[in-house]
C-alpha positions in Angstrom: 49.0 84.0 -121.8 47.4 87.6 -121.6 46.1 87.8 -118.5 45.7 91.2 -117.8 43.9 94.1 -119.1 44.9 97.7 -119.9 43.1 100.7 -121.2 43.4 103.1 -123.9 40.7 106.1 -123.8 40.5 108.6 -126.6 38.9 111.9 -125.8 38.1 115.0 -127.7 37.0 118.2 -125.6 36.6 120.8 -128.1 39.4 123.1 -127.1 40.6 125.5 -129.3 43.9 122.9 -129.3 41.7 119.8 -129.8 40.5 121.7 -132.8 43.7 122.6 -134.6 45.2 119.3 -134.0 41.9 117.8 -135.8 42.5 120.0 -138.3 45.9 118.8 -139.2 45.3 114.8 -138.6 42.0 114.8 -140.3 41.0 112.2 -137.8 38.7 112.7 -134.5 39.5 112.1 -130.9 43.3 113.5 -130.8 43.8 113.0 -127.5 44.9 109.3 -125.7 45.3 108.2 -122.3 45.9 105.1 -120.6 44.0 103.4 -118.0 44.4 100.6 -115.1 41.5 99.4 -114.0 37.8 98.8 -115.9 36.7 102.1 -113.8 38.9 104.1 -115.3 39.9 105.2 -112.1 43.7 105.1 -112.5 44.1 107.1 -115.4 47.7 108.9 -117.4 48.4 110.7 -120.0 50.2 114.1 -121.2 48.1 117.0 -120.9 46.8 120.1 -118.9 48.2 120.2 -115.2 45.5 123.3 -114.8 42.3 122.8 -116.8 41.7 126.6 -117.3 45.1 127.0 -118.6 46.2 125.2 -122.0 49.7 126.2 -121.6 50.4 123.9 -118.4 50.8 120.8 -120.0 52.6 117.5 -118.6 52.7 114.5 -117.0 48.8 114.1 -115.4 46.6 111.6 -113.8 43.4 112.1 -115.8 39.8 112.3 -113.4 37.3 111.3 -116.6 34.6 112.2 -114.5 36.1 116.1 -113.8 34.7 118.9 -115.3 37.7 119.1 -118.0 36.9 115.8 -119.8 33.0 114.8 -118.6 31.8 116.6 -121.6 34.4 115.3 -123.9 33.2 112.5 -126.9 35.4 109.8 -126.7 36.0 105.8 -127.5 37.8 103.3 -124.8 39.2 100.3 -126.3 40.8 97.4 -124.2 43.8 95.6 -124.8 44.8 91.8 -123.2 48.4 91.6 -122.2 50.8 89.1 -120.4 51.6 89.7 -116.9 55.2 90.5 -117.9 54.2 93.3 -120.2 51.9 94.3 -117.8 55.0 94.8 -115.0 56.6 96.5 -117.9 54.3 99.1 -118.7 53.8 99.9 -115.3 57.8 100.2 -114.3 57.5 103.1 -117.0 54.6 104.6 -115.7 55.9 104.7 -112.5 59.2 106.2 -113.1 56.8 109.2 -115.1 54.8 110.0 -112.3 58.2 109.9 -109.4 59.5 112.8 -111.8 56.2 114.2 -112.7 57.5 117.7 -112.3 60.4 117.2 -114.3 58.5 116.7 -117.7 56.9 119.1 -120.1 54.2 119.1 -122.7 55.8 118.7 -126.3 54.1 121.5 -128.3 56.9 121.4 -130.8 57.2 118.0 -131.7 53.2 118.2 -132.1 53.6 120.8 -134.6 56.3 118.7 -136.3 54.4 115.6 -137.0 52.7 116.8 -139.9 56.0 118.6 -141.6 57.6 114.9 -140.6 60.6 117.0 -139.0 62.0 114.6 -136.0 62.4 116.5 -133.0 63.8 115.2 -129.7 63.5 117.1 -126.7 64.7 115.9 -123.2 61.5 114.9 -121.0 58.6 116.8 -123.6 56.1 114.2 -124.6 52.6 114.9 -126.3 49.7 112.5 -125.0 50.0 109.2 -127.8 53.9 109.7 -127.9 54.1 109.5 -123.9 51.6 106.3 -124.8 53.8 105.2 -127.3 57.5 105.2 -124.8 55.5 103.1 -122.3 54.2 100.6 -124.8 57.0 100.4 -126.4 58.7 96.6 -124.6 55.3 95.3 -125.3 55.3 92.7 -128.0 51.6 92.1 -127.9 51.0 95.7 -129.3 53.3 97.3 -132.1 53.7 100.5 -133.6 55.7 100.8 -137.1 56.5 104.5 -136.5 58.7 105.7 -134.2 56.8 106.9 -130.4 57.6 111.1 -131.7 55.5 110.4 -135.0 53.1 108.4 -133.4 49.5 110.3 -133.5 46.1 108.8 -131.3 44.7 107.6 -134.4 47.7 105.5 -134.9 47.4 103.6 -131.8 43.5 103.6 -132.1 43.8 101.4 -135.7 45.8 98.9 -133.9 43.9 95.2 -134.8 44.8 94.2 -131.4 42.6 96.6 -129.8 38.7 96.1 -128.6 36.4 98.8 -128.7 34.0 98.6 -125.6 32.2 102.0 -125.2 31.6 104.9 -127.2 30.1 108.2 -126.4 30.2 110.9 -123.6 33.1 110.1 -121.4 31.0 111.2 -118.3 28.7 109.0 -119.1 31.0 105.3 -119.2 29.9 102.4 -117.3 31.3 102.6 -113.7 30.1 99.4 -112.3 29.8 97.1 -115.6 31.8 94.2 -115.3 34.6 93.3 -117.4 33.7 90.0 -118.0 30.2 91.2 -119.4 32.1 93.9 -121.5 34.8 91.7 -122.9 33.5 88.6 -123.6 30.7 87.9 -126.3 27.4 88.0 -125.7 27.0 83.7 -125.5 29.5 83.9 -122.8 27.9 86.5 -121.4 24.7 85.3 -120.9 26.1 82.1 -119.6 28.0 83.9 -117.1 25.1 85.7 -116.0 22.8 83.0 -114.9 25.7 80.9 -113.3 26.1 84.2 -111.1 22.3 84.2 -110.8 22.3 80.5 -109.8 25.4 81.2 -107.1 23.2 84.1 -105.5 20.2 81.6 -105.1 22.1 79.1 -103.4 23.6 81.6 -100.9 20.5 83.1 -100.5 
C-alpha cells in the first residue's frame, strides 16, 4: 500500500548554466529536487551552496521561497510510495546531508551525458543523478538508464508521477491541502463539505 507521499520539483532559473544545459537536452526545467512535505519545506537536491556563485555546487537543502529559485518557472509533481520505500529514500538522504561537505557538484559527468561518455567520479552528483541514487531501491518508480545518464526530463516522463502545480515557484500553494491537491475533484468536493459539516458541529 503507498501510503506516503514524496516530491519531485523541477525548476528553471535562467542562469547562464540553466541555459546551456537547455540547450543540450532540448527539454525545459533542467533542474530537479526532491521534497518531504506538501510545503515544500524540506527540500534536496545538488546545486549552488552560494547563490551568487555557480561554481559552489553540492549537496543543498533548497529554500523555494529564497531569492535564488522564487523567480524560477517550474512544475511539482507527486509521487505515492510504501512506507518501506519511504524509509529507504530517506536512509539515503540522510547519509547525503551527515557528509554534506564531502560531496561535489558533477560538472563533468553533466557535460558527458550528451557525448554518452560514462564517467564515475567519487561523491560528484549533478541534481537528477543525485535524485536518481536515492530512488534507486524504490520499486514503485523506475528508471531504464543508469542514475549518471539520468537527465530531469527523464524522471519528469515517469507515468507514475502526478503533476499538481505549475508556474512560478514563489508563487506554490503553502497552505493547500494535499487531500484537495491529490485527489479528484468528486472527492474533493465531498471532502470539503464533510469538513464543513465537522466545523458546524464543533461550532
Amino acid at each position: 500500500m503507498r501510503e506516503r507521499t514524496i516530491y519531485f520539483i523541477f525548476t528553471d532559473t535562467g542562469t547562464y548554466l540553466s541555459r546551456m544545459i537547455n540547450l543540450y537536452t532540448n527539454k525545459p526545467l533542467n533542474h530537479v529536487s526532491i521534497g518531504f512535505d506538501h510545503e515544500l519545506k524540506e527540500v534536496y537536491s545538488f546545486g549552488r551552496i552560494n547563490p551568487k556563485n555557480p561554481f559552489s555546487g553540492g549537496f543543498v537543502r533548497e529554500d523555494i521561497r529564497g531569492d535564488f529559485l522564487r523567480n524560477s518557472k517550474s512544475a511539482v509533481y507527486a509521487l505515492n510510495i510504501t512506507e518501506q520505500e519511504y524509509v529507504s529514500i530517506r536512509h539515503h538522504i540522510n547519509k547525503f546531508e551527515s557528509r554534506a561537505s564531502d560531496f561535489k557538484y558533477n560538472f563533468i559527468g553533466l557535460i558527458a551525458i550528451p557525448l554518452k561518455v560514462e564517467v564515475q567520479r567519487k561523491n560528484a552528483y549533478f541534481c537528477s543523478q543525485f535524485v536518481a541514487t536515492v530512488m534507486e531501491d524504490t520499486e514503485s518508480f523506475k528508471l531504464s538508464k543508469k542514475s549518471n545518464f539520468v537527465t530531469p526530463a527523464d524522471i519528469r516522463e515517469n507515468s507514475e508521477l502526478q503533476l499538481i502545480y505549475q508556474g512560478r515557484l514563489g508563487d506554490y500553494p503553502k497552505h493547500q491541502l494535499r487531500e484537495e491537491t491529490l485527489e479528484s475533484p468528486k472527492q474533493s468536493f465531498i471532502y470539503s463539505i464533510s469538513r464543513k459539516l465537522k466545523e458546524f458541529v464543533v461550532r
